[in-house]
DRENZA-982130 format. One record per residue (C-alpha): y, x, z negated. Coordinates in pm, whole numbers, padded with zeros to 5 digits, always signed. Layout:
BEGIN
YXZ...
This chain:
BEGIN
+00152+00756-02005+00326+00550-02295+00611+00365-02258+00809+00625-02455+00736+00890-02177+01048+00690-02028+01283+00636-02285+01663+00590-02274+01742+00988-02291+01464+01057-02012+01600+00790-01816+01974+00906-01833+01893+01247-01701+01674+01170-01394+01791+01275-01094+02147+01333-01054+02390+01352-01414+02627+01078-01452+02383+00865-01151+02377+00569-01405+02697+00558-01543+02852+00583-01140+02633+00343-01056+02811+00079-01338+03175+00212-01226+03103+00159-00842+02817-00050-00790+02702+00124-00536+02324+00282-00532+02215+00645-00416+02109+00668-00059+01735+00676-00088+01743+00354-00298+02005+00166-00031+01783+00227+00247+01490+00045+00087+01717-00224-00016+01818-00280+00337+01438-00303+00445+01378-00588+00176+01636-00784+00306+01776-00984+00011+01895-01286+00090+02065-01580-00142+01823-01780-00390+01523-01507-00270+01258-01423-00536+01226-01046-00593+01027-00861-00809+01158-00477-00904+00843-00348-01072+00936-00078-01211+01310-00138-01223+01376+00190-01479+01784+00187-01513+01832-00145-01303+02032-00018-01075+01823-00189-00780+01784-00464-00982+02168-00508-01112+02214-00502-00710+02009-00678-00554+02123-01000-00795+02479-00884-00645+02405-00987-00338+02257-01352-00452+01862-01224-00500+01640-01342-00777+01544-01068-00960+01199-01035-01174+01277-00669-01322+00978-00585-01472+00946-00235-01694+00656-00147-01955+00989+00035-02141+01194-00154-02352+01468+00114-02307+01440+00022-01935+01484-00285-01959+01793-00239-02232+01929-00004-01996+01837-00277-01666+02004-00567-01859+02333-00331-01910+02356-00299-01575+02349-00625-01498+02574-00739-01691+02840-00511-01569+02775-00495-01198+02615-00873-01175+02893-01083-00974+02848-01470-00817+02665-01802-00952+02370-01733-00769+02275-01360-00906+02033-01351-01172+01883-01035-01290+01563-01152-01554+01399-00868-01749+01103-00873-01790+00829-00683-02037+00491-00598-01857+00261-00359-01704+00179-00292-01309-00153-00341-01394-00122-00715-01466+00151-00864-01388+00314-01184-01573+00398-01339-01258+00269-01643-01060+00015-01577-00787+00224-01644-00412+00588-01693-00638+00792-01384-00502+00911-01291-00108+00970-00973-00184+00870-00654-00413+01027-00345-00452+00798-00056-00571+01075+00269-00596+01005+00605-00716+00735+00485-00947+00405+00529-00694+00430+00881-00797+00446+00806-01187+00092+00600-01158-00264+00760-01174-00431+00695-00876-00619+00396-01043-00316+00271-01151-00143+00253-00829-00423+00070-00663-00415-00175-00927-00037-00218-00916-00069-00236-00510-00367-00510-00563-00137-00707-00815+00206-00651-00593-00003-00837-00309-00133-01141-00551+00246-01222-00595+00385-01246-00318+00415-01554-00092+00222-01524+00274+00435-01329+00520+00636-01133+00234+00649-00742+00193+00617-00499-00067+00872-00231+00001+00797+00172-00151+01029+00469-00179+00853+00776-00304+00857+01184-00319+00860+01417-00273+00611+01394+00051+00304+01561-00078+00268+01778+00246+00616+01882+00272+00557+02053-00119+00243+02209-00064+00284+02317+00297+00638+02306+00388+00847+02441+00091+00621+02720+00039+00728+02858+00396+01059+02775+00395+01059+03014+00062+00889+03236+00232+01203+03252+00461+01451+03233+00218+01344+03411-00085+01658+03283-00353+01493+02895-00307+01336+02812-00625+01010+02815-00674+00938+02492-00736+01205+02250-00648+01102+01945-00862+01277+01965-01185+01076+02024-01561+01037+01637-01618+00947+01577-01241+00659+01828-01316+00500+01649-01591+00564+01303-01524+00420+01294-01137+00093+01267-01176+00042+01077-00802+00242+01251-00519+00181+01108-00215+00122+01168+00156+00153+00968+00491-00205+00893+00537-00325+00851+00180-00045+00544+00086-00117+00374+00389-00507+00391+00345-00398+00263+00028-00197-00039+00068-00482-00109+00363-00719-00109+00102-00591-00431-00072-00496-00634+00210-00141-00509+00312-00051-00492+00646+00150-00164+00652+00426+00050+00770+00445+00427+00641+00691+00668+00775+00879+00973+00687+01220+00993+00616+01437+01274+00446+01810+01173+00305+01858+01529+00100+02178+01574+00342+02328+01221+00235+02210+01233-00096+02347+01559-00140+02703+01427+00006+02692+01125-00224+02613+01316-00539+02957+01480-00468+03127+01219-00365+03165+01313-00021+03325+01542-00048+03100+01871-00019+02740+01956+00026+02663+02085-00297+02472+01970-00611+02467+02026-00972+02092+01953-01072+01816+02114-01070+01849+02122-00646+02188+02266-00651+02063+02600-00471+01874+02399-00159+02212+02217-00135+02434+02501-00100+02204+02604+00140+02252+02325+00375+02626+02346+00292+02620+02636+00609+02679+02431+00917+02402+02647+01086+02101+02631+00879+02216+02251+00860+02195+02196+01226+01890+02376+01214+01688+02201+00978+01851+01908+01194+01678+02006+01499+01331+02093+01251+01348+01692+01175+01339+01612+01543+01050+01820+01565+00697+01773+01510+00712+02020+01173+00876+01674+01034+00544+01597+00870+00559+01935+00652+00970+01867+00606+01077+01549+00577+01078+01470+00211+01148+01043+00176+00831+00863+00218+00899+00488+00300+00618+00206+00321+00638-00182+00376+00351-00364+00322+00329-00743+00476+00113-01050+00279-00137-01065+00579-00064-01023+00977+00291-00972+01112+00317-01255+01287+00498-01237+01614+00735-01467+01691+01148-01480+01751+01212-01503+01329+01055-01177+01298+01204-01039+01589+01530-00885+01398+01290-00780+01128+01102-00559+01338+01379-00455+01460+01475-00300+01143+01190-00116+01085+01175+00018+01447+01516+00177+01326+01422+00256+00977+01183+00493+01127+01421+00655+01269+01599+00984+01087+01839+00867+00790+02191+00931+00866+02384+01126+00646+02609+00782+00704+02428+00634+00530+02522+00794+00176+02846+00755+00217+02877+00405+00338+02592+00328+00009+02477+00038+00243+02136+00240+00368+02206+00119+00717+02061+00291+01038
């Protein structure tokens, strides 16, 4: 798609209204996208590369807490919109946020120069092709024993097999819950299986698991205050806003029927073989809990912690 598929407007109304502009008054990021900045780790003086980086927010964060950030868009209104962020959420000597004009596909960055890559809600925006070539380039980057980390959605399974029978349930649902934009502009949805063959297919050793926040995310988009939305998911959230159907689709989570529900698909993808050893024993660690349910906690605290 061309680069003016995601221009400033476009940008401004993804996901929730008023995201972006919360984001610069709080500096703190929506639930799915603190989770996978917890998995990467950042760390003081690290090298990251947000490919991808849309509004900045991860970006404008990550550099918060002392990272090195490569944010690399093929939009110049991304990037205008990345380098506002930065500018007003950017705090401490150490946290640089660099943006930087390029393509997936061939990246302007050093082979082995980066220890970390964040790949969020854009695997669904890339043609097939496109992702394999972004994956193959994400792995060129990085330094031996660093990780690519992936948010995307919806969970491919959970829209073609699960939603379809939860509607058939509850007949007010919508019938498609993605919005208009969503629609046209994911051309990639994925599944469990088909990004891990993936990143397995260019080297990665990976991680892929199932997640689903839509209880903290719809919290945070509120402020905390109530279970209710005003997008395009506003009637699923009002839903969940009854304490019963809520513990219910609780108890669906624990369940097997997780793989047709769960709607957060998470992936890390190591430079080579974990290797064991006691430095990547709290790593694992972490990931051991990241596959664990999201806690609605989790929104609220905007620190994506287990």
């Amino acid at each position: 798609m061309p680069s003016s598929t995601y221009g400033q407007e476009r940008m401004l109304s993804l996901n929730a209204p008023g995201e972006y502009e919360r984001f610069l008054q709080d500096g703190q990021l929506r639930p799915r996208l603190a989770r996978a900045v917890y998995l990467a780790g950042v760390s003081a003086g690290q090298w990251l590369l947000d490919l991808g980086c849309g509004r900045g927010e991860v970006a404008a964060y990550c550099a918060r807490e002392g990272g090195r950030v490569l944010a690399l868009d093929y939009s110049a209104d991304c990037l205008g919109l990345t380098a506002w962020a930065a500018r007003q959420v950017e705090a401490g000597p150490s946290g640089r946020v660099m943006p930087v004009q390029g393509d997936t596909k061939g990246l302007p960055v050093r082979a082995n120069s980066v220890s970390r890559v964040l790949l969020l809600d854009v695997v669904e925006h890339l043609y097939p092709w496109e992702l394999d070539l972004a994956l193959a380039e994400a792995y060129r980057v990085l330094r031996p024993g660093g990780y690519l980390v992936i948010h995307t959605l919806p969970n491919r399974w959970a829209l073609e097999i699960g939603y379809p029978l939860a509607r058939f349930f509850i007949r007010r649902l919508p019938a498609d819950p993605r919005s208009e934009i969503e629609q046209a502009i994911h051309v990639n949805e994925q599944d469990i299986l088909g990004l891990h063959r993936a990143l397995s297919r260019v080297g990665f050793t990976p991680r892929v698991w199932l997640e689903d926040s839509i209880l903290a995310q719809a919290r945070w988009q509120r402020g905390g205050k109530a279970l209710l939305g005003s997008d395009h998911r506003a009637s699923v959230y009002r839903l969940l806003g009854n304490p019963f159907l809520r513990a219910f689709y609780r108890l669906l989570l624990a369940s097997p029927l997780r793989i047709i529900l769960a709607n957060d698909i998470y992936a890390v993808g190591v430079k080579g073989p974990v290797p064991s050893g006691k430095q990547w024993g709290g790593w694992m660690e972490r990931l051991l809990a990241a596959a664990l349910p999201a806690q609605e906690g989790a929104g609220k605290r905007g620190d994506g912690k287990p």
